[in-house]
C-alpha positions in Angstrom: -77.6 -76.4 59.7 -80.6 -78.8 61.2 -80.0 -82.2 61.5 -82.5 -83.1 58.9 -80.4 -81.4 56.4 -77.2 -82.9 57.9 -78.7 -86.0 57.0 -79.8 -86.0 53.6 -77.5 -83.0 52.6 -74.3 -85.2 51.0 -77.3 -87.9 49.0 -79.1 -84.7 47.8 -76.0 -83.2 46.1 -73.8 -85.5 45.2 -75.3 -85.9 42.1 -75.7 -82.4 41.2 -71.7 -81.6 42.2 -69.0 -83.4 41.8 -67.5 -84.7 45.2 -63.7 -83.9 45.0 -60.6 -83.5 47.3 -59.2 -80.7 45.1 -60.0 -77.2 43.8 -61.8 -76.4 40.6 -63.8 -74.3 38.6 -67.0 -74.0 38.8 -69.7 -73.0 36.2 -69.5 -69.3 37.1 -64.9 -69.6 37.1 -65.2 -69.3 40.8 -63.2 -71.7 42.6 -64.5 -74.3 44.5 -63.4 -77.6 46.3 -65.8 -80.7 48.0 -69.2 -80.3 47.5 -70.2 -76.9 46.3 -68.1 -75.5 48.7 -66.9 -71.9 47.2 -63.1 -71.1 48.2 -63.1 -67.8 46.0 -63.8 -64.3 47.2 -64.2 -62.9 43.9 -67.2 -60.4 43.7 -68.3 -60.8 40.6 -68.7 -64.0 38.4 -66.3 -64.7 35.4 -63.5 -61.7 36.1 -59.9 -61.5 37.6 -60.3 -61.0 41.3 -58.7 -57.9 43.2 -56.0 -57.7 44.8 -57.4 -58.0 48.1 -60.3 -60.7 46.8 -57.2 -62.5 45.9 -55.7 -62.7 49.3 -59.1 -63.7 50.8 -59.3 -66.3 48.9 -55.8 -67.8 49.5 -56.5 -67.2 53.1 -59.8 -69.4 53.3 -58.2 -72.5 51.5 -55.0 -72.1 53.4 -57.9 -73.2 56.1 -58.5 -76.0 54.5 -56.7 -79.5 55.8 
């Protein structure tokens, strides 16, 4: 990301997206966390994930501190 994004990046969103320290989800049932940051490997929007999507999921927020 450039620095000029950096900079404006949290100011720009915040009030578009919530700014939260735990999962949700979000308009399209995907789960996310922060700001707009998407935890969910689910391919398609609004269905049960597979099996392995699942596990890719938990995997990436297992990541998270």
């Amino acid at each position: 990301m450039f620095d000029s994004v950096r900079n404006y990046w949290i100011g720009f969103n915040d009030p578009l997206e919530g700014r939260v320290n735990c999962m949700y989800l979000d308009q399209k049932s995907w789960v996310s966390t922060g700001i707009g940051y998407k935890l969910d490997e689910t391919a398609q929007a609004d269905s049960a994930p597979t099996d392995a999507e699942r596990e890719r999921s938990l995997a990436e927020a297992q990541e998270l501190r």
